[in-house]
LOZATOR-490301 format. One record per residue (C-alpha): residue in one letter; chain; x negated, y, z negated. Coordinates in steps of 0.5 Angstrom, whole numbers, padded with zeros to 4 digits. Each point is the difference from the previous one (the first is absolute). Example, Ala and Ser with C-alpha at 12.3 -4.5 7.8 and 13.67 -1.06 7.14 Angstrom:
<kolpas>
aa:A, ch:A, xx:-0025, yy:-0009, zz:-0016;
aa:S, ch:A, xx:-0002, yy:0007, zz:0002;
</kolpas>
This chain:
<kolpas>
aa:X, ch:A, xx:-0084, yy:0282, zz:0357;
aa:X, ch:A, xx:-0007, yy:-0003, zz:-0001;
aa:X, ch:A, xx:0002, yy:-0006, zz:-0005;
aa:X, ch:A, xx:-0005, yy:-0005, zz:-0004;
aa:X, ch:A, xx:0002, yy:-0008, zz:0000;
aa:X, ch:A, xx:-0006, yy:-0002, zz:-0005;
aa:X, ch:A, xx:0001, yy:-0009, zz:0000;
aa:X, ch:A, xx:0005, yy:-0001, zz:0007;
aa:X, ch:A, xx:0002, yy:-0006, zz:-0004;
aa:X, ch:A, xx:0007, yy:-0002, zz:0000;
aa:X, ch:A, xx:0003, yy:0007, zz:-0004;
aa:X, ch:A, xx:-0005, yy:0003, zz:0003;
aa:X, ch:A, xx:0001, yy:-0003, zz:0008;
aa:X, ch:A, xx:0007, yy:0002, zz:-0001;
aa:X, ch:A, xx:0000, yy:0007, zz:-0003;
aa:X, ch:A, xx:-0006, yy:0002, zz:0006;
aa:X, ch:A, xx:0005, yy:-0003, zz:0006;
aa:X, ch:A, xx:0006, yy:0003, zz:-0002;
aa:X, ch:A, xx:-0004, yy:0006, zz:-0001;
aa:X, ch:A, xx:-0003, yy:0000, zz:0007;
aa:X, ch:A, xx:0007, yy:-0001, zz:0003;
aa:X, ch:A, xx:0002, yy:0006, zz:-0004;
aa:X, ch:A, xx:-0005, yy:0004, zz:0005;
aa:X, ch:A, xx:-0006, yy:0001, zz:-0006;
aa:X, ch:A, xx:-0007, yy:-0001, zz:0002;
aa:X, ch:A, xx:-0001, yy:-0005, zz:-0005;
aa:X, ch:A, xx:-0007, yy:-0004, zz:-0003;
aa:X, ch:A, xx:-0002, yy:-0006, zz:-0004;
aa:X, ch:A, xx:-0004, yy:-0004, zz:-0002;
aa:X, ch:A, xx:-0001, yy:-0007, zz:0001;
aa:X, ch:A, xx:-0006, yy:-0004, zz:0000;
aa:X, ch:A, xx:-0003, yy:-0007, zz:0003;
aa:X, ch:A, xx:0005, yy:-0004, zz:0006;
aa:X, ch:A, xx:0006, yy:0006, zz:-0003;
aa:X, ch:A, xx:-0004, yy:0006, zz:0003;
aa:X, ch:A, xx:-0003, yy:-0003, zz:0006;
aa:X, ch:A, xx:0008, yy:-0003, zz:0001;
aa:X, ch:A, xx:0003, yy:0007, zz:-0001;
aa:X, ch:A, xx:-0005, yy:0004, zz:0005;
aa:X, ch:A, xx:0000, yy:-0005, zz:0005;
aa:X, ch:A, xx:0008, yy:-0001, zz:0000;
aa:X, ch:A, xx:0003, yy:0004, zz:-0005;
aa:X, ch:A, xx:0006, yy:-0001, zz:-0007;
aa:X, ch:A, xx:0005, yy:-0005, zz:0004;
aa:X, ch:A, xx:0006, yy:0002, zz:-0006;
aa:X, ch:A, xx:0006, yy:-0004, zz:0001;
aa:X, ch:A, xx:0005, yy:-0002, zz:-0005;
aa:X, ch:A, xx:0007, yy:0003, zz:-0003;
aa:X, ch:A, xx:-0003, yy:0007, zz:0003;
aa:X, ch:A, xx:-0001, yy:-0001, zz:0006;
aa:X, ch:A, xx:-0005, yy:-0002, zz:0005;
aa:X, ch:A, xx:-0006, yy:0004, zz:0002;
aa:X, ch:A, xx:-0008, yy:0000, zz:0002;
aa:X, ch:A, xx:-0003, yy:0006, zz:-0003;
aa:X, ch:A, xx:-0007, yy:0002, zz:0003;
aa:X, ch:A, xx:-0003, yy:0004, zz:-0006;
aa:X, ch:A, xx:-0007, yy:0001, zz:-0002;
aa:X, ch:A, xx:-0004, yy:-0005, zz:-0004;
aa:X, ch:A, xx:-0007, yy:0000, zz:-0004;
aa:X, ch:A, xx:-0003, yy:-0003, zz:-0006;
aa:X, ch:A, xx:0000, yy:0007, zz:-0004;
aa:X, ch:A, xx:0004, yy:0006, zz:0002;
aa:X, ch:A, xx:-0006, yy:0005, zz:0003;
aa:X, ch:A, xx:0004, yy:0007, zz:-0001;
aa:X, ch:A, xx:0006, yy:0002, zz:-0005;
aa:X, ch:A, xx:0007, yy:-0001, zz:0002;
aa:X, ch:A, xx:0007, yy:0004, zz:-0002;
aa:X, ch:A, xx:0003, yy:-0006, zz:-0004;
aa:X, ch:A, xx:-0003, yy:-0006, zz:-0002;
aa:X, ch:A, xx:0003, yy:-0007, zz:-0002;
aa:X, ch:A, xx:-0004, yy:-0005, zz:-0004;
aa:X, ch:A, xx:0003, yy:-0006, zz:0001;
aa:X, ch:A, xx:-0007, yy:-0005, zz:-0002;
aa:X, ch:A, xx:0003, yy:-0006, zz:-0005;
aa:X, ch:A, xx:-0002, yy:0001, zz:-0007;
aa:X, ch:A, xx:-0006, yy:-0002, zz:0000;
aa:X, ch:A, xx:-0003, yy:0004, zz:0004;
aa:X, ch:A, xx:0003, yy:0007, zz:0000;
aa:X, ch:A, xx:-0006, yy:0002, zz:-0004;
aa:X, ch:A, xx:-0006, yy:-0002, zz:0005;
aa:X, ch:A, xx:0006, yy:0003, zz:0005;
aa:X, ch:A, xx:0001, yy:0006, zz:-0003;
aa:X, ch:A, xx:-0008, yy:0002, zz:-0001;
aa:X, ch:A, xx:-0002, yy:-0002, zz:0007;
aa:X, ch:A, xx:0005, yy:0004, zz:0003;
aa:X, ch:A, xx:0000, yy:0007, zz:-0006;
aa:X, ch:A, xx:-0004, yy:0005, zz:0004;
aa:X, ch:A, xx:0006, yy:-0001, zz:0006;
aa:X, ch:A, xx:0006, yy:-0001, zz:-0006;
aa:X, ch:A, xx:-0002, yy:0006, zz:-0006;
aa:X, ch:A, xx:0004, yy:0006, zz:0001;
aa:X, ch:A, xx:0006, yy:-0003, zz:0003;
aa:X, ch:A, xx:0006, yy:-0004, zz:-0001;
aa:X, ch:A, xx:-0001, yy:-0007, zz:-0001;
aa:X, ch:A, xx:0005, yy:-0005, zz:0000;
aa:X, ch:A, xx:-0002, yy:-0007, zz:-0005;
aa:X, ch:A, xx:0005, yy:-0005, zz:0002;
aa:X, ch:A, xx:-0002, yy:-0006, zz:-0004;
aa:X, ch:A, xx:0002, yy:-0005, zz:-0005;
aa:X, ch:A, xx:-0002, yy:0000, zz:-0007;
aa:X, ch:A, xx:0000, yy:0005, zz:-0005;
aa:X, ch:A, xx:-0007, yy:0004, zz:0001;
aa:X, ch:A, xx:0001, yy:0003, zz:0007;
aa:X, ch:A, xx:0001, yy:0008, zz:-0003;
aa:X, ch:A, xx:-0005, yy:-0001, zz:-0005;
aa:X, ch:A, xx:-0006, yy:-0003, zz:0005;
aa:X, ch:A, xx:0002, yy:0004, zz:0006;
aa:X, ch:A, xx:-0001, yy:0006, zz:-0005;
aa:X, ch:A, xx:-0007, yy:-0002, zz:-0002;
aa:X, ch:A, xx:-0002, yy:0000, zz:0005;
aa:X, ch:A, xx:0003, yy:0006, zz:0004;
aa:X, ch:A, xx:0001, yy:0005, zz:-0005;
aa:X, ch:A, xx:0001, yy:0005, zz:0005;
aa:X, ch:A, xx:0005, yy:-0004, zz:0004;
aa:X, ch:A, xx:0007, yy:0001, zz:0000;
aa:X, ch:A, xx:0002, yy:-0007, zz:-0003;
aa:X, ch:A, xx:0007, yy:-0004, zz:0001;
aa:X, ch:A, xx:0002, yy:-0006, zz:-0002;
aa:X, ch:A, xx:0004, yy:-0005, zz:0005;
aa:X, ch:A, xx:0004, yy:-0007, zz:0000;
aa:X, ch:A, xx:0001, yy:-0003, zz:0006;
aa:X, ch:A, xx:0007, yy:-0004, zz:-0002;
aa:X, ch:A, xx:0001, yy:-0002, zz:0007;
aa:X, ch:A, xx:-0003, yy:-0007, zz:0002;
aa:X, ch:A, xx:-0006, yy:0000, zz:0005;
aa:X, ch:A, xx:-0004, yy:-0006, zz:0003;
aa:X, ch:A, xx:-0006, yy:0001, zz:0003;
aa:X, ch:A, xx:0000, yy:-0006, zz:0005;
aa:X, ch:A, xx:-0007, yy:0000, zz:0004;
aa:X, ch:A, xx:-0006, yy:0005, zz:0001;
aa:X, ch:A, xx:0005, yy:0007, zz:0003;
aa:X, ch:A, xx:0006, yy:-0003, zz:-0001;
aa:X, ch:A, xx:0005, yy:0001, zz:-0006;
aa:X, ch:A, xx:0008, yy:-0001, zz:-0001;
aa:X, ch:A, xx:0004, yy:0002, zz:-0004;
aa:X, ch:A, xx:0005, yy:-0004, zz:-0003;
aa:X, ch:A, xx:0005, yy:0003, zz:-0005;
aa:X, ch:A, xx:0002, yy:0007, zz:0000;
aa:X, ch:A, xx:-0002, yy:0005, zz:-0005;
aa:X, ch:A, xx:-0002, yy:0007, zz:-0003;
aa:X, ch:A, xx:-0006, yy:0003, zz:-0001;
aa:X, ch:A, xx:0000, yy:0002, zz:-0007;
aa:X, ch:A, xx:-0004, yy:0006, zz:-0002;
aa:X, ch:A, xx:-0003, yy:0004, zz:-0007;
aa:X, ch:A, xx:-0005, yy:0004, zz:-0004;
aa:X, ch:A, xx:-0001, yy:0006, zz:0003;
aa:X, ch:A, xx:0007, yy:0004, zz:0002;
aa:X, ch:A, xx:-0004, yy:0005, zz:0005;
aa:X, ch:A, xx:-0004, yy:-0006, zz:0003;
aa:X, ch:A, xx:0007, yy:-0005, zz:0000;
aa:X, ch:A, xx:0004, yy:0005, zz:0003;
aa:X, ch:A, xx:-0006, yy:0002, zz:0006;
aa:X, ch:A, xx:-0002, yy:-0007, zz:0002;
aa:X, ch:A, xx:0008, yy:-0003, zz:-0001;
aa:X, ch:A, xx:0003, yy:0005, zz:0006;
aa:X, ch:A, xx:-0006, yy:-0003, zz:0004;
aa:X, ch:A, xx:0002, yy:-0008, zz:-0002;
aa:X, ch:A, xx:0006, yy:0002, zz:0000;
aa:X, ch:A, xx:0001, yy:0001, zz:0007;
aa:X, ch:A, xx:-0002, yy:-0006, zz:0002;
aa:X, ch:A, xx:0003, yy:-0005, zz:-0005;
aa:X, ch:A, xx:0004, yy:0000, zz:-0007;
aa:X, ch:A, xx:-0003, yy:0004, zz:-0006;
aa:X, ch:A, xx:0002, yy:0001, zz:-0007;
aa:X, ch:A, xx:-0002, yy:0005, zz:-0005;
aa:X, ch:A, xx:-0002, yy:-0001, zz:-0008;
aa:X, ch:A, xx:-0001, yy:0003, zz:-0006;
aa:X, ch:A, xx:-0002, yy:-0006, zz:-0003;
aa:X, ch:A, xx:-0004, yy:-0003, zz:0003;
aa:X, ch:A, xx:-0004, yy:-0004, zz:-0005;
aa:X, ch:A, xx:0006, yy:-0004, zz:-0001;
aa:X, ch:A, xx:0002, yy:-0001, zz:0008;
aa:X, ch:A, xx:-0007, yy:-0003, zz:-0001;
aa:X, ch:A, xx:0002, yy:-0005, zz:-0006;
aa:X, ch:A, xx:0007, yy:-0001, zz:0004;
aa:X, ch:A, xx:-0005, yy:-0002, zz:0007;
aa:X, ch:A, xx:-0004, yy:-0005, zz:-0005;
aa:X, ch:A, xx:0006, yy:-0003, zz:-0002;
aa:X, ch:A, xx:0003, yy:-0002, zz:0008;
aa:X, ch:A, xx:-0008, yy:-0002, zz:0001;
aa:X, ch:A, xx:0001, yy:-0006, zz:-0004;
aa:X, ch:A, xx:0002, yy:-0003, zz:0006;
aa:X, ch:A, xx:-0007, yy:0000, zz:0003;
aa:X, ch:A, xx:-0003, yy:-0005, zz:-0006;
aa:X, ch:A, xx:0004, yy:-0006, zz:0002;
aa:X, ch:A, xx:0000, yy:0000, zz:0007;
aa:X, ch:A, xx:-0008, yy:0000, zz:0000;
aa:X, ch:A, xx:-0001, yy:-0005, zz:-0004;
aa:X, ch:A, xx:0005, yy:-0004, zz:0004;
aa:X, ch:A, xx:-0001, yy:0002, zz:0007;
aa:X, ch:A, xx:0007, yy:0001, zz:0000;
aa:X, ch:A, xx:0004, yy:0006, zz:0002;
aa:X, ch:A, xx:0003, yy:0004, zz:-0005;
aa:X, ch:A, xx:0008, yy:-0002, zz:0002;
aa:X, ch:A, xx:-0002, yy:-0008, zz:0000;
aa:X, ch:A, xx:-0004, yy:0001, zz:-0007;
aa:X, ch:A, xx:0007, yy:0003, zz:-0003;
aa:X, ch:A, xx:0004, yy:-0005, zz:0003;
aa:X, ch:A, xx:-0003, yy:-0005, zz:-0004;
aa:X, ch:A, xx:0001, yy:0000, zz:-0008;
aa:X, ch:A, xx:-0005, yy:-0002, zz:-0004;
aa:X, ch:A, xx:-0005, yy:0006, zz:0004;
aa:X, ch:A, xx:0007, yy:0005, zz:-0001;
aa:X, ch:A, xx:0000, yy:-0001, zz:-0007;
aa:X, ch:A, xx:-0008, yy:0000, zz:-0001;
aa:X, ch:A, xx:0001, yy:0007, zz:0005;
aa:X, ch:A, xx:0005, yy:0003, zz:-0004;
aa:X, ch:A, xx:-0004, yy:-0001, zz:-0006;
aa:X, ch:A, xx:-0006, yy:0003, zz:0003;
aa:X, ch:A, xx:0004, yy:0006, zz:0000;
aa:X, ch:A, xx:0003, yy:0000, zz:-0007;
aa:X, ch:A, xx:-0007, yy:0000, zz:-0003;
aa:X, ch:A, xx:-0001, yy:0006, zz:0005;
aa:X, ch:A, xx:0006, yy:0004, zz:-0002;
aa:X, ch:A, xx:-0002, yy:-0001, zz:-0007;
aa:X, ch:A, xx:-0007, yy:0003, zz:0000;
aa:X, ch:A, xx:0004, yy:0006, zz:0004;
aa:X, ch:A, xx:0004, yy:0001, zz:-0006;
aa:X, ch:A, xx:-0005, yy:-0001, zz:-0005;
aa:X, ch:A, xx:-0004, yy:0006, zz:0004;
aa:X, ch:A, xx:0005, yy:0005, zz:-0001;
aa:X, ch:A, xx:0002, yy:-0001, zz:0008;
aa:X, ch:A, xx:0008, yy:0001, zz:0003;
aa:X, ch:A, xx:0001, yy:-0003, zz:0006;
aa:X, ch:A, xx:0001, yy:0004, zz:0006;
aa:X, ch:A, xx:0005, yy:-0003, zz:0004;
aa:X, ch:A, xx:-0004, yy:-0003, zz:0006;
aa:X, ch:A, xx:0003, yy:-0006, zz:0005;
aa:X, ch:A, xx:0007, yy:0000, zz:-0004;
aa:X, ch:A, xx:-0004, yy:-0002, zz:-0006;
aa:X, ch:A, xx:0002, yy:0006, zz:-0006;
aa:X, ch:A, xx:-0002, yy:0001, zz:-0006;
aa:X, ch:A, xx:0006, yy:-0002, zz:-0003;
aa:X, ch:A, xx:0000, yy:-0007, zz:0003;
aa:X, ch:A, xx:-0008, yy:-0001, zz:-0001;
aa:X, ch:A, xx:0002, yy:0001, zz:-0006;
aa:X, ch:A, xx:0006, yy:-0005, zz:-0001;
aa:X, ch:A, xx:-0005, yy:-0004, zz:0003;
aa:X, ch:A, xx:-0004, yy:-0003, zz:-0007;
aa:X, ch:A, xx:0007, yy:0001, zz:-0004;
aa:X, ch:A, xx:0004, yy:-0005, zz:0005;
aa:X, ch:A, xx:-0002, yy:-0008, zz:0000;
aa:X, ch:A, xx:-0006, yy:-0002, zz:0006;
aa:X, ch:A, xx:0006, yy:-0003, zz:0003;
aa:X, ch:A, xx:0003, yy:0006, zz:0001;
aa:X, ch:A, xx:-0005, yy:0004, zz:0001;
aa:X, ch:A, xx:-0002, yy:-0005, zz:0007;
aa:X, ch:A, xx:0006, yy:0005, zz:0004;
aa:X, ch:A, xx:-0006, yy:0005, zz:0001;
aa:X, ch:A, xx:-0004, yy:-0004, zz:0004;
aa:X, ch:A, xx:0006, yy:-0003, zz:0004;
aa:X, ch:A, xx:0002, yy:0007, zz:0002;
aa:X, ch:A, xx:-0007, yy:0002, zz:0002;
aa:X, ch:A, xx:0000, yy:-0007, zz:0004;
aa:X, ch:A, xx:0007, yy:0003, zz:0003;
aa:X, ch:A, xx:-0003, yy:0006, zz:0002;
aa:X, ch:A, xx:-0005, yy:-0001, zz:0004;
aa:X, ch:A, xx:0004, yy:-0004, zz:0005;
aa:X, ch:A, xx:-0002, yy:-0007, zz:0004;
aa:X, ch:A, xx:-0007, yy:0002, zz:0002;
aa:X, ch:A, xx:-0005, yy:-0003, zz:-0005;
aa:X, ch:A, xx:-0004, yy:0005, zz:-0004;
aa:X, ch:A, xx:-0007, yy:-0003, zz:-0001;
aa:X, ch:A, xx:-0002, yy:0006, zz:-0006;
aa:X, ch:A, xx:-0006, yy:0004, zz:0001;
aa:X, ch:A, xx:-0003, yy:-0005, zz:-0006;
aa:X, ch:A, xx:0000, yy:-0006, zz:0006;
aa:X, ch:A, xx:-0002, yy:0004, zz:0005;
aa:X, ch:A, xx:-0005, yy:0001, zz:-0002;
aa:X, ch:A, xx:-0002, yy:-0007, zz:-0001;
aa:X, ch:A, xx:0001, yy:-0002, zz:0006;
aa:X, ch:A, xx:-0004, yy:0006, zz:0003;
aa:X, ch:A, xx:-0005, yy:-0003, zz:-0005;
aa:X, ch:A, xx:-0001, yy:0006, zz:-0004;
aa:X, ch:A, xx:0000, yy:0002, zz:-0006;
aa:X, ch:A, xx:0008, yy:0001, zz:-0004;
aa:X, ch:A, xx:0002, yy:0006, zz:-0004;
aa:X, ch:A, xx:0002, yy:-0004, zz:-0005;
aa:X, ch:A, xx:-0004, yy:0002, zz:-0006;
aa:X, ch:A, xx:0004, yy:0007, zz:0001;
aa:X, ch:A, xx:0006, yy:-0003, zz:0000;
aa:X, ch:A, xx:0002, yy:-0006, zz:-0004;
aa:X, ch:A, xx:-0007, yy:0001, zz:-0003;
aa:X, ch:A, xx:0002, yy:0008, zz:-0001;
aa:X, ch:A, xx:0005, yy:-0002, zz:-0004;
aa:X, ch:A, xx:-0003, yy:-0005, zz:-0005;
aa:X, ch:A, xx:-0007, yy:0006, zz:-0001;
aa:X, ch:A, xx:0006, yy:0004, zz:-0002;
aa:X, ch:A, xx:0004, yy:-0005, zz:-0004;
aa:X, ch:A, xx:-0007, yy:-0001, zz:-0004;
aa:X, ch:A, xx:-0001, yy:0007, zz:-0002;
aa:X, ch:A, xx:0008, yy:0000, zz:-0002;
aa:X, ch:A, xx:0000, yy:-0007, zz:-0004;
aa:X, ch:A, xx:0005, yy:-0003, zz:0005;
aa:X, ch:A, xx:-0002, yy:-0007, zz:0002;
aa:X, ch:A, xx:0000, yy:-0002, zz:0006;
aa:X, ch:A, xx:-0002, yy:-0007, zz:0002;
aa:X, ch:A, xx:0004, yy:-0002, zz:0007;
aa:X, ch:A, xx:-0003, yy:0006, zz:0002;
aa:X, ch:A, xx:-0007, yy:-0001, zz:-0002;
aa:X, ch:A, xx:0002, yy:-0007, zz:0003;
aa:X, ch:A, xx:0001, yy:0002, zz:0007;
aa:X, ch:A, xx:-0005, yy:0004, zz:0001;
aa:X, ch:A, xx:-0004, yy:-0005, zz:-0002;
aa:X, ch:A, xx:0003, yy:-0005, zz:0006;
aa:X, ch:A, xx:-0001, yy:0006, zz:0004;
aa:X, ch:A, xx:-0007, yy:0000, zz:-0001;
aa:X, ch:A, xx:0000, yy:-0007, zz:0001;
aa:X, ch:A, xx:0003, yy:0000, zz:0006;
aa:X, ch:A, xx:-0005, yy:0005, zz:0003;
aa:X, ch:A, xx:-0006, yy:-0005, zz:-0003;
aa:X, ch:A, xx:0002, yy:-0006, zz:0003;
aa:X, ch:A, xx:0004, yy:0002, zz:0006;
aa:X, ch:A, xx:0005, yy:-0006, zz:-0003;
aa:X, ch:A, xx:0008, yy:0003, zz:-0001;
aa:X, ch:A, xx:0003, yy:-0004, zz:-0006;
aa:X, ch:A, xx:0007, yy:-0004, zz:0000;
aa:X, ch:A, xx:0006, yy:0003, zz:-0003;
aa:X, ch:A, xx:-0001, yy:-0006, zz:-0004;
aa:X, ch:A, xx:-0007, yy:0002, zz:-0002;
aa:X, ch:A, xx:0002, yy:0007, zz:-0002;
aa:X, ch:A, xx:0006, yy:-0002, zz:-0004;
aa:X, ch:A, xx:-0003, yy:-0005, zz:-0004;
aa:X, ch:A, xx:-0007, yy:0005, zz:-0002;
aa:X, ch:A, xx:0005, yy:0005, zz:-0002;
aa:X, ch:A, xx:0006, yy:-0005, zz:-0004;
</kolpas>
């Protein structure tokens, strides 16, 4: 089968190697020293799910239409994304696997005549160089939105790596926003997300983030799909238990992902000198917290200090952030 890969980042790098390695004639799209990599040398996948060189194609905007196609752009430039590449892109399944909460209501903007699916990919992936990418912790791909285009692109990625199904997928999104509360801090620190959570002053701050972001979900008439052990019932109990109790969320999550440190894609991109998606995570919680009522001053907090660090280039202390936000 002909497949697109729109942004052969970390998600996206990994999808397009397990899919060439499945036997599918695969395509992405890249720019830069990541196009020029992947043409000369291919997508080197190693990690939990093996290692393998995929040779596949590689341009700057696809040149004809595929039979199924993955965006997998950061937040921000899903849009600019998703126009470029329309003429290939309308008309057939289209696979949005972003984070944030606007992927379907955009992707559907701008391709009225596609048929749109929303996807989280609840595995952690590093894009380490230029046409390399590891996966470090094992997980699924969560699919949603359309049942005909869901069903059709989860026999395809199905295949090749673990994929779940939802009819709520609204509220797998608002789950996936609550587990990306890992990114903020490790952004702002350097540190990785296990060294960040294994300090307590950064978990409390960390598990207050996500008490503000479960809040604004509720207030939104939001129920939590279960996601990365996280339910609804537990999100939940979550605002109702005291914060000390609440801390168990993060450490189970840091239990999960194992002894590989995980960077978050916030950080990343730092260090890649790009642009974060943090306005369409922490920052997507404090638009919505604004239309609902709900406060949310350490969320407007750190996206405050990501945005410092971007501009500055200078990662803070865990000292510095604790004493910004006591």
């Amino acid at each position: 089968m002909r497949v697109a890969i729109v942004g052969a980042g970390a998600v996206g790098g990994t999808i397009a190697a397990l899919l060439s390695r499945g036997g599918h004639e695969v395509t992405v799209t890249a720019r830069g020293e990541q196009l020029r990599t992947i043409l000369d040398h291919g997508i080197e996948l190693s990690g939990v799910w093996g290692k393998y060189t995929a040779r596949v194609s590689a341009t700057d905007i696809l040149n004809r239409s595929p039979e199924l196609a993955f965006v997998t752009t950061k937040a921000q430039d899903a849009e600019a994304a998703l126009r470029a590449n329309a003429a290939a892109l309308n008309g057939i399944p289209v696979v949005v696997v972003q984070n944030g909460l606007d992927a379907l209501t955009v992707a559907r903007r701008v391709l009225p005549d596609a048929d749109v699916v929303g996807g989280l990919a609840l595995y952690a992936a590093s894009y380490l160089s230029p046409g390399t990418v590891s996966v470090t912790t094992d997980g699924v791909t969560c699919l949603g939105g359309s049942v005909s285009g869901g069903l059709y692109a989860s026999r395809v990625l199905g295949a090749v790596m673990p994929v779940t199904l939802t009819d709520n997928f609204e509220g797998a999104q608002w789950t996936k926003l609550v587990v990306n509360h890992i990114n903020a801090l490790p952004a702002i620190t350097g540190m990785s997300a296990q060294d960040v959570i294994s300090q307590a002053p950064l978990r409390h701050i960390m598990t207050e983030s996500m008490r503000e972001a479960v809040r604004v979900g509720l207030a939104s008439g939001i129920e939590f799909e279960k996601v990365q052990g996280l339910s609804d019932r537990l999100l939940k109990l979550l605002v109702r238990l005291p914060v000390a109790a609440g801390q168990l969320i993060p450490l189970a999550m840091k239990s999960r992902m194992g002894a590989t440190p995980n960077p978050g894609s916030t950080l990343q991109s730092i260090r890649r000198g790009q642009a974060t998606e943090i306005d369409f995570l922490n920052g997507a919680v404090l638009t919505a917290g604004e239309r609902v009522g709900v406060p949310t001053p350490v969320e407007r907090e750190l996206v405050a200090m990501v945005h410092e660090v971007e501009r500055t280039g200078r990662f803070l202390s865990p000292a510095e952030v604790a004493a910004r936000l006591s």
